[in-house]
PLY file of the C-alpha trace (Angstrom):
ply
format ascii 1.0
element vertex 440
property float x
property float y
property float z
element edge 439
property int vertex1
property int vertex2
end_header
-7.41 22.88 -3.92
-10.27 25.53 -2.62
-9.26 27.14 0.55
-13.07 26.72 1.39
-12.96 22.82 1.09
-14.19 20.74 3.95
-12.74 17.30 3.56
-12.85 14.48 6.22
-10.54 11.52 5.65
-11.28 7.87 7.23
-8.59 5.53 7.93
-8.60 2.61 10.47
-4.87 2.02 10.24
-2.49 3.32 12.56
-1.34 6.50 10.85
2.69 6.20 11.84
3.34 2.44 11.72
4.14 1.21 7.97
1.53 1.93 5.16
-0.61 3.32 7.30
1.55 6.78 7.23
-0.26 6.87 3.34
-3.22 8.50 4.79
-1.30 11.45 7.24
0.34 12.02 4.10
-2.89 12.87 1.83
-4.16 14.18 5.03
-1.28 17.12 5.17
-1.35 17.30 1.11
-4.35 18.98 1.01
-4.08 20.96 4.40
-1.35 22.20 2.53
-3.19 23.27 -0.07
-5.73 25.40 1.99
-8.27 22.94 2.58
-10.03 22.63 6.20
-9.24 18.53 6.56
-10.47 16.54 9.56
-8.96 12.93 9.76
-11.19 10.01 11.75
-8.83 7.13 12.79
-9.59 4.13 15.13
-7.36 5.27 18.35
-6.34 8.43 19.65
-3.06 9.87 17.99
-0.64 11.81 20.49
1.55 12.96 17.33
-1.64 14.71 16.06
-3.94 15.37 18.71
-6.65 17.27 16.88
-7.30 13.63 14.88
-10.92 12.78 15.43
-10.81 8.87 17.28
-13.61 6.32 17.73
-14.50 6.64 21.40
-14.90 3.29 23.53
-14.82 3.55 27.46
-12.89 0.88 29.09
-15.41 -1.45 29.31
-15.84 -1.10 25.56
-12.05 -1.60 25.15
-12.02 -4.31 27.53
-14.73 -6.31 25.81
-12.99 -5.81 22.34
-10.65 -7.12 23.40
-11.79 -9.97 25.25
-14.01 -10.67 21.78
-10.65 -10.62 19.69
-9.59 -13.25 22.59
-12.36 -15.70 22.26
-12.35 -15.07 18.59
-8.68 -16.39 18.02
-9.60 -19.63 20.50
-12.60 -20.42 18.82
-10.95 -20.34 15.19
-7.91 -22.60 16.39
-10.12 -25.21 18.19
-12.21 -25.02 14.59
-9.71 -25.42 12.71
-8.28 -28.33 14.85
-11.61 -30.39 15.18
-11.92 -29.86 11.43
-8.22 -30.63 10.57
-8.14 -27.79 7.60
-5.67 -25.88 6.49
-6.63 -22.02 6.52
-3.44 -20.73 5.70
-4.99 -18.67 3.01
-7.50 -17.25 5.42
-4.74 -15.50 6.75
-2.65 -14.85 3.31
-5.84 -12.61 2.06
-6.89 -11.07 5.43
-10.50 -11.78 5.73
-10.67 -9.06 8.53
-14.37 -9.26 9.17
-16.91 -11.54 7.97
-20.49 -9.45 7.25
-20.51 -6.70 5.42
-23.44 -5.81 7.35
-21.95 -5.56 10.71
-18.93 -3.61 10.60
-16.14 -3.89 13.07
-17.37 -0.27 14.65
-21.20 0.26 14.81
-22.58 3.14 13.04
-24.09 4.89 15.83
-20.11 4.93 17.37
-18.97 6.03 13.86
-21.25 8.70 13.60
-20.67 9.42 17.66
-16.91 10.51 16.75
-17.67 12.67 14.03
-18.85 16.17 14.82
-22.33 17.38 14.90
-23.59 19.72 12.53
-20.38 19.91 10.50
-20.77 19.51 6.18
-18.11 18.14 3.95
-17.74 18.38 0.18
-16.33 15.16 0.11
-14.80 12.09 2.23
-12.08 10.32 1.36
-11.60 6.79 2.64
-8.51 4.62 2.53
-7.50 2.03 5.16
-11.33 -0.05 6.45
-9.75 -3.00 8.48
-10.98 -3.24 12.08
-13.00 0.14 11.84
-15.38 0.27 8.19
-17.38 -2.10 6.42
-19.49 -0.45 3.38
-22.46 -0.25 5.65
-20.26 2.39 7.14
-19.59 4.32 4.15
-23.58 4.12 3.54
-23.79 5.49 6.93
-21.29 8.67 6.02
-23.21 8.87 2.68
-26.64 9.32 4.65
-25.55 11.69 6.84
-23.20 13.96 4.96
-24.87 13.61 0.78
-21.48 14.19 -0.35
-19.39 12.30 -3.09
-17.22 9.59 -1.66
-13.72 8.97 -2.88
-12.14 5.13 -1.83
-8.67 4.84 -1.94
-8.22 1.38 -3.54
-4.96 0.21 -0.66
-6.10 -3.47 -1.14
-8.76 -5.10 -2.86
-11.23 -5.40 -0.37
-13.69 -2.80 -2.04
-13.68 -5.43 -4.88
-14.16 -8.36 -3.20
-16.78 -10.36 -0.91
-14.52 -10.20 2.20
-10.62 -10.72 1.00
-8.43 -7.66 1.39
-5.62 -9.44 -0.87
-7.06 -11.60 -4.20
-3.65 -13.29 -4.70
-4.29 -16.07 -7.38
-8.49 -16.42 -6.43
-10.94 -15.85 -9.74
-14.02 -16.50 -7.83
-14.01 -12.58 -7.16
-15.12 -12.42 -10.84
-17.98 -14.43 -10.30
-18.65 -11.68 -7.75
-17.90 -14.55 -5.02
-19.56 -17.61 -3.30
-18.28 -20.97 -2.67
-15.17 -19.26 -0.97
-12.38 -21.47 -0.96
-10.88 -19.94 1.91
-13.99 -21.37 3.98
-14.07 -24.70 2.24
-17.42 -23.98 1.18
-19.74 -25.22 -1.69
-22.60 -22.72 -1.53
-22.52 -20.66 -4.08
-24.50 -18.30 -2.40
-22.28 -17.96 0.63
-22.06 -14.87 3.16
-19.13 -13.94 0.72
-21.19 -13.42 -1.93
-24.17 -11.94 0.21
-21.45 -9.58 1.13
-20.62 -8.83 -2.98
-24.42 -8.27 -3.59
-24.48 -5.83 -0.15
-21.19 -3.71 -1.71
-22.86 -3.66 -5.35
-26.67 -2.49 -3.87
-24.32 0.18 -1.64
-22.19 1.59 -4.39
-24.67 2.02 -6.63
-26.89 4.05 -4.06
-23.52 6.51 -3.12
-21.90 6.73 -6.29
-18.54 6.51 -5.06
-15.33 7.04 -7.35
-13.19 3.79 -7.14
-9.32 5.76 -6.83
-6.95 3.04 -8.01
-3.64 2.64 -10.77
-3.40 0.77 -13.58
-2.45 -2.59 -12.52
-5.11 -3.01 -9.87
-7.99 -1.84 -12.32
-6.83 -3.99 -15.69
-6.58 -7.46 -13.29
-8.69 -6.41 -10.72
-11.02 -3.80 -10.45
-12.40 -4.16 -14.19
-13.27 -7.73 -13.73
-15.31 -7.32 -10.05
-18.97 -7.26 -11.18
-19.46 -5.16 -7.96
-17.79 -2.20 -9.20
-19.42 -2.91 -12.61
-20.97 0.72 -13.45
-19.07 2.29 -11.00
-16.47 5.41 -11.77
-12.82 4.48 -11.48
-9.99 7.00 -11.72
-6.39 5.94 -11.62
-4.30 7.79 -8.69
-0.69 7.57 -7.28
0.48 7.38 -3.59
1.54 10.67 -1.98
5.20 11.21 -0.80
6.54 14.00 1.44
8.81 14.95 -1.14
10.76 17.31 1.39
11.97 14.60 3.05
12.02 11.94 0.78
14.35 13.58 -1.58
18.06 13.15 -3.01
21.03 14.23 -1.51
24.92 14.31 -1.79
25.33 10.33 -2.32
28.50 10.09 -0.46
27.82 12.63 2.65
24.78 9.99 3.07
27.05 6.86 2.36
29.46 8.37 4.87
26.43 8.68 7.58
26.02 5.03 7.58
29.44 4.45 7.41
29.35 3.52 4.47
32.44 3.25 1.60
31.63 5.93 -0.80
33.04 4.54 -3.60
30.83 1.33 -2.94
27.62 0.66 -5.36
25.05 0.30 -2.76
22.09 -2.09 -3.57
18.85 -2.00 -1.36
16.90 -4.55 -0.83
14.15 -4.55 2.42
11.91 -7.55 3.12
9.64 -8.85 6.08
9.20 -11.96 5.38
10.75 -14.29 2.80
8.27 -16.56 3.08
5.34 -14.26 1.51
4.98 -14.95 -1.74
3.30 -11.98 -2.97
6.58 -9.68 -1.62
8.73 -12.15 -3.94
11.56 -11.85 -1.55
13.16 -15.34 -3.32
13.15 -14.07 -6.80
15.48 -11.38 -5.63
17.70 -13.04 -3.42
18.36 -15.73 -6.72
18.64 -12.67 -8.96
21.33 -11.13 -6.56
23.01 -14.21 -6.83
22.90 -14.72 -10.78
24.29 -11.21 -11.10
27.14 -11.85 -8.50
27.93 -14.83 -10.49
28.65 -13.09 -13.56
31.31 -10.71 -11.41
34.56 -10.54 -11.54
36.14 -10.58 -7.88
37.21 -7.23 -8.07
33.71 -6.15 -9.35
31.69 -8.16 -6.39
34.31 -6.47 -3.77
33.10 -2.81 -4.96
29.33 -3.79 -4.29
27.45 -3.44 -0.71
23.65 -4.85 -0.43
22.13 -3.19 3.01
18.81 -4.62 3.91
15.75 -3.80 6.09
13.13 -5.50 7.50
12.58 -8.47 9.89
14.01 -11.02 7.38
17.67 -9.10 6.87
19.81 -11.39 8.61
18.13 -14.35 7.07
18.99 -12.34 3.80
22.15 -11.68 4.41
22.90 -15.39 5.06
21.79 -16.45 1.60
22.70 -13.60 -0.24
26.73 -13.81 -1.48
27.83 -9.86 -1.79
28.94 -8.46 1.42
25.68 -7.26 3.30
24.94 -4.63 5.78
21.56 -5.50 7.81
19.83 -3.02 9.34
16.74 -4.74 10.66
12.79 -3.03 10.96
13.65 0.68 10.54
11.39 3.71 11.10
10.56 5.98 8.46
13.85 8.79 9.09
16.52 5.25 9.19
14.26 4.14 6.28
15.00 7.72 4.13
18.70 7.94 4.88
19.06 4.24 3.15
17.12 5.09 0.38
19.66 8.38 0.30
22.46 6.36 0.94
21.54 3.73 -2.17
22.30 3.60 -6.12
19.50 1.63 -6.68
16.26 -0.09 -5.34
14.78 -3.50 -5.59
11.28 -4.29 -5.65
10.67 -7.98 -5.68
6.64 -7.74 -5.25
4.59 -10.02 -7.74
1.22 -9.39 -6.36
1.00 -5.95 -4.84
-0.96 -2.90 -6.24
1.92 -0.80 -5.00
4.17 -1.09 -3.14
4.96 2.26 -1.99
8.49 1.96 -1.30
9.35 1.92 -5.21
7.33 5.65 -4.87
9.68 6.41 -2.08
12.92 5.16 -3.63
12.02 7.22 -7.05
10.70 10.47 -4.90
15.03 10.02 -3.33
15.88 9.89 -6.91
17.35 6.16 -6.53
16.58 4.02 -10.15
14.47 0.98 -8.88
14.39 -2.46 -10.41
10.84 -4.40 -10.55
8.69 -6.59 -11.64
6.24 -5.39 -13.77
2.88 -5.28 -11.39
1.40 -2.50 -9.35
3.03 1.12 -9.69
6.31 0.12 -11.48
3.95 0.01 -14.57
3.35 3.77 -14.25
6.35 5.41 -12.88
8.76 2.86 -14.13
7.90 1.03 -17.61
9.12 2.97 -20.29
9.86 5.92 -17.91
13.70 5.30 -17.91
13.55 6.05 -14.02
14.59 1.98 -13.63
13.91 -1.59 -14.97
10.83 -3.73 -15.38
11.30 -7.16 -15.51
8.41 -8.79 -17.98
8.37 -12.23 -16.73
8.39 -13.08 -13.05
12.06 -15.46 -12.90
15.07 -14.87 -11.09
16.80 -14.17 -14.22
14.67 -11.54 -15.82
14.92 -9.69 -12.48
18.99 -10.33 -12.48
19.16 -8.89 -16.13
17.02 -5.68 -14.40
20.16 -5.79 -11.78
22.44 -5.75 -14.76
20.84 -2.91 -16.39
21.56 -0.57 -13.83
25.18 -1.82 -12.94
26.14 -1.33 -16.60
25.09 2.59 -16.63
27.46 5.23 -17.63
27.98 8.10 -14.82
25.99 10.38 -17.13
23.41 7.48 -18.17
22.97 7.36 -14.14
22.51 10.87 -13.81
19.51 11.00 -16.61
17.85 8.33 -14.46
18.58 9.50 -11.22
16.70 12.94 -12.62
14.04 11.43 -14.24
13.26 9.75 -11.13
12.67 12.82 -9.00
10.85 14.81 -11.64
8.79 11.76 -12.00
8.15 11.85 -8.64
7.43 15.40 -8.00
4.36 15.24 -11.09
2.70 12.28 -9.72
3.45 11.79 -5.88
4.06 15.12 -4.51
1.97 17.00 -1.76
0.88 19.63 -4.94
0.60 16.82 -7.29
-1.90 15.23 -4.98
-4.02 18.82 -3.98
-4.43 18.99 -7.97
-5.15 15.40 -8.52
-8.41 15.79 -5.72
-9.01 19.55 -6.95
-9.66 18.46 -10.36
-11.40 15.03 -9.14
-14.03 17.00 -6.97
-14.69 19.11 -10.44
-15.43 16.63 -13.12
-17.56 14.66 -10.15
-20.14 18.05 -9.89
-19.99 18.13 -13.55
-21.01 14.65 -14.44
0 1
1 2
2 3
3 4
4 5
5 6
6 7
7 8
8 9
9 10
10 11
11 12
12 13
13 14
14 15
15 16
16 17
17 18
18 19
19 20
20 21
21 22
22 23
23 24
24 25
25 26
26 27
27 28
28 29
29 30
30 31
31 32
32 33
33 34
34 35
35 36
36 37
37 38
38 39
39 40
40 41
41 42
42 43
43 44
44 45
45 46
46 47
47 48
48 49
49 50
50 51
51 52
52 53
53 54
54 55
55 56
56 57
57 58
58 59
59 60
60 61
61 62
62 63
63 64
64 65
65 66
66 67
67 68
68 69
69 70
70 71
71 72
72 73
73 74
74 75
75 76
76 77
77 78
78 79
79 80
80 81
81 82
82 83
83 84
84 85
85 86
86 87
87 88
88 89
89 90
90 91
91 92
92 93
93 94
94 95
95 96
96 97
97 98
98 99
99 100
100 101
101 102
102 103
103 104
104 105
105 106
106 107
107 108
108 109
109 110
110 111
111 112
112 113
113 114
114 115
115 116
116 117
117 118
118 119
119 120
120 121
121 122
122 123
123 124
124 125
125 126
126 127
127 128
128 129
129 130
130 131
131 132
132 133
133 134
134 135
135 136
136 137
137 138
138 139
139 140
140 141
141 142
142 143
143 144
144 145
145 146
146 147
147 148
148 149
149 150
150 151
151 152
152 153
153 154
154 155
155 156
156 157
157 158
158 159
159 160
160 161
161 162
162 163
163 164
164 165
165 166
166 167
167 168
168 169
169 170
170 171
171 172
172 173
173 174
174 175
175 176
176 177
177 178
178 179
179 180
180 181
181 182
182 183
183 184
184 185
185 186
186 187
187 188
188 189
189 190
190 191
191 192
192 193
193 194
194 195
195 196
196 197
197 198
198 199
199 200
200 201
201 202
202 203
203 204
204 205
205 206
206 207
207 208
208 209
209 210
210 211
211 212
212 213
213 214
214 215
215 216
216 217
217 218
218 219
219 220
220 221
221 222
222 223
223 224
224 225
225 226
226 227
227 228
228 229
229 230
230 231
231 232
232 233
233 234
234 235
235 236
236 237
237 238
238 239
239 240
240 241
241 242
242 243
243 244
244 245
245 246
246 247
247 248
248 249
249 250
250 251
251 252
252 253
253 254
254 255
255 256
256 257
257 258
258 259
259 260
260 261
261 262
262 263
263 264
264 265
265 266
266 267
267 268
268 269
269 270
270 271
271 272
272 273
273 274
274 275
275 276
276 277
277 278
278 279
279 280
280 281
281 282
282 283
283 284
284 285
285 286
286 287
287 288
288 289
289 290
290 291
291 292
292 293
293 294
294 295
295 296
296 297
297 298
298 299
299 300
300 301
301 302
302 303
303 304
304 305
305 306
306 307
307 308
308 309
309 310
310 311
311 312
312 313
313 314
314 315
315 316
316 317
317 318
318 319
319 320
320 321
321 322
322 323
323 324
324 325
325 326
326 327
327 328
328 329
329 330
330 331
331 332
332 333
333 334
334 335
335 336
336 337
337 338
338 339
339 340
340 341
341 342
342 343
343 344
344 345
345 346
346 347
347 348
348 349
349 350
350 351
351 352
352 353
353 354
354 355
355 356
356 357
357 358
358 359
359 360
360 361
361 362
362 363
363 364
364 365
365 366
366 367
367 368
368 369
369 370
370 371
371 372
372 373
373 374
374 375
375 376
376 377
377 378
378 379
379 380
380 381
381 382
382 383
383 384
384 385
385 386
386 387
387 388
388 389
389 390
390 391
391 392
392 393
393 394
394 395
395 396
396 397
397 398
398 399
399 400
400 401
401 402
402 403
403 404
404 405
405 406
406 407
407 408
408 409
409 410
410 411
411 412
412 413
413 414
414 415
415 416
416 417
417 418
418 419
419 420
420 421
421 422
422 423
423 424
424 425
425 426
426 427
427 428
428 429
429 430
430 431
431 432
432 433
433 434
434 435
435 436
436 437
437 438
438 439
C-alpha cells in the first residue's frame, strides 16, 4: 500500500466484542503497510483512543436510549394485539426500517469526521445502528472518493434484512416482506431496494464479498445489478493467530497431550443458520463407530454460551470452556487437532479463517469461506450435503490421517492462511483494488 494513502474506515460495531474485531484488524493491516488510516466507530474506544466516535451529549444519549425503550414496548404490545409471530424479524435483523433515515443523521456523521481532511478511499464494513446508504451518499458527497463495502451480511443486498436465510423475495428486489406480513408489493422494503439501487449507481461503489455470498446472493440482488463486485477474504493477525508446539499448548489447558482434541464453539444451538445440531449428531455418528479404547483417546472442548448444553448431549468426554475472549479463544484453537464449522447459512464464518491462520485442519460444510480456503485446498473437509452424516464422514477424514498426512495439512493451512488472510495479504489485496478502480 502507498505510504501517502489516506483511508478512513466506517464501522458501527463495537471493534473488540466478537466480529466486530474484523474491522481493527483491516484497520491495523494497512497502517501497517504505511497508510495514514482514520477509523469512525459509533462510541468512543479507550483501547484506541485516537478512533474518531459519533458525538451525542447526554441528552442525545439519554433520548436514544429512551427511543430504543419505547421502541421495544411498542413492538411487543404490536405484536400482542396482532397475535403474529415475528420470530423471523429477529432471525434476519431488520435493524432499521428506512433507508432514508439512518440510525445517525448525516449532519452528526459528517460532525465526527474532520474538517478539511481528503481520502482516496473509504472503506465500510459493519452499518447496524450507525449507516444506512443515505450515509454512504453523504461520505460520497463530501469526500468524491471510491467507496469500498465490506459485504459482513447481506444487508447491502437487501431491502432491510441483514441475514437472507431461506427468503427469495430479495431477488425480486423486495416488497410484500414476509417478515411484516405484508401484501404490498411496493412496500417500504422495496422503496428501500429502489433507494440502495438509485444510490449505488450514483457512487459507484465496489461490492467486496467471496464466492459463496456473490453466486447465491449478491449476483441475484437486482440492486447490485451493474455494480462492481470483487471477491475478498477476512483479515487475521497472523502473529497471534498462529501454530505452536501442540503439546506445550495442550499442557496450558491442562490438557492430555497424547489426546486428539476436537473443537467445537457454539452460541446458541437453537440458530439454525450456525448448524450447531448437525454437529453435535455427527460427533455422535463418529463416536459410534469407535472402539472404546479409540473414544477414551479423544477430548471435544467447547466455547460459547451453549457448551454445557453441548457437553450434555455430546458422548466423548468434553471440556467446556464457556464465552471466551479472543487470547482464551487462540490458545484453544492452539491447543486443537482440528476445527468444526457447523454453519449452513453464513458468508463466513471467520473462525474457520482463524482455525486455518493456527494451522488446525477444519471440517465444514460447504457454504461461505470453506469454499475458498477449504474445498479442494487439502487444509480440511467439506461436507457436500448438509446431514449429520456427511459432516461425521468430514470427522472421519481427519481422524484417519497419517502423522505425516497431518503435517501436509496442518502446513497447507498456514500457508493458506498467510496468502489470503494476512495483514500483507490484505495491504496488497486494497493496493491493487484502489489501482484497477482509477483505471477503469
Amino acid at each position: 500500500m502507498d505510504c501517502n494513502k489516506n483511508i478512513l474506515i466506517v464501522s458501527s460495531a463495537n471493534p473488540f466484542i466478537a466480529s466486530g474485531v474484523l474491522a481493527v484488524d483491516f484497520y491495523n493491516a494497512l497502517k501497517k503497510s504505511g497508510a495514514d488510516v482514520d477509523f469512525l466507530t459509533k462510541e468512543k474506544s479507550l483501547e484506541y483512543p485516537d478512533f474518531l466516535y459519533i458525538k451525542d451529549n447526554i441528552i442525545e444519549k439519554e433520548l436514544i436510549r429512551l427511543k430504543r425503550i419505547i421502541h421495544r414496548i411498542d413492538f411487543k404490545l404490536f405484536r400482542i394485539i396482532t397475535r403474529r409471530n415475528y420470530e423471523k424479524y429477529f432471525q434476519r435483523c431488520f435493524f432499521y426500517k428506512y433507508e432514508c433515515k439512518p440510525p445517525v443523521s448525516n449532519r452528526k456523521l459528517l460532525k465526527s469526521l474532520p474538517n478539511n481532511k481528503r481520502y482516496d478511499f473509504v472503506l465500510i464494513l459493519f452499518w447496524q445502528e450507525m449507516l444506512s446508504a443515505v450515509s454512504l451518499e453523504t461520505l460520497y458527497d463530501k469526500y468524491k472518493c471510491p467507496i469500498f463495502i465490506v459485504c459482513v451480511d447481506y444487508s447491502p443486498m437487501t431491502g432491510g434484512c441483514h441475514f437472507i436465510s431461506d427468503c427469495s423475495t430479495f431477488e425480486n428486489g423486495c416488497g410484500a416482506c414476509e417478515i411484516w406480513y405484508s401484501k404490498n408489493k411496493k412496500d417500504f422494503t422495496y422503496k428501500n431496494a429502489l433507494e440502495k439501487k438509485r444510490i449505488y449507481e450514483k457512487i459507484h461503489p465496489v461490492m467486496l464479498v467471496n464466492k459463496y455470498m456473490d453466486e447465491n446472493y449478491a449476483s441475484k440482488s437486482p440492486i447490485l445489478e451493474n455494480i462492481r463486485k470483487e471477491y475478498i477474504f477476512p483479515v487475521i493477525n497472523e502473529d497471534k493467530f498462529c501454530p505452536v508446539d501442540k503439546s506445550l499448548a495442550k499442557k496450558e489447558l491442562n490438557i492430555d497431550e497424547n489426546k486428539k482434541v476436537i473443537f467445537f464453539a457454539c452460541q446458541n444451538l437453537n440458530d439454525k443458520k450456525k448448524g450447531g445440531k448437525y454437529v453435535l449428531d455427527a460427533m455422535n455418528i463418529f463416536y459410534n463407530n469407535l472402539s472404546n479404547n479409540e473414544r477414551e483417546n479423544i477430548l471435544v472442548i467447547l466455547a460459547g454460551h451453549a457448551g454445557k448444553e453441548i457437553g450434555s448431549i455430546v458422548k466423548f468426554n468434553c471440556k467446556t470452556y464457556g464465552y471466551v475472549d479472543s487470547k482464551m479463544l487462540i490458545k484453544l484453537y492452539q491447543a486443537s487437532d482440528v476445527y468444526l464449522s457447523g454453519s449452513v447459512i453464513d458468508a463466513g464464518p471467520m473462525m474457520v479463517n482463524q482455525a486455518i491462520s493456527c494451522g488446525v485442519p477444519v471440517v465444514a460444510f460447504n457454504i461461505g469461506t470453506a469454499i475458498d480456503v477449504i474445498n479442494g485446498k487439502n487444509t480440511g473437509f467439506v461436507a457436500k450435503e448438509i446431514s449429520s452424516q456427511a459432516f461425521a464422514d468430514g470427522i472421519k477424514w481427519w481422524y484417519l490421517l497419517s502423522p505425516g498426512e497431518y503435517k501436509i495439512v496442518v502446513d497447507n493451512c498456514r500457508n493458506m492462511a498467510l496468502s489470503t488472510t494476512s495483514y500483507k495479504a490484505c495491504a496488497d489485496f486494497f493496493s491493487q483494488l484502489y489501482d484497477n478502480y482509477l483505471i477503469k
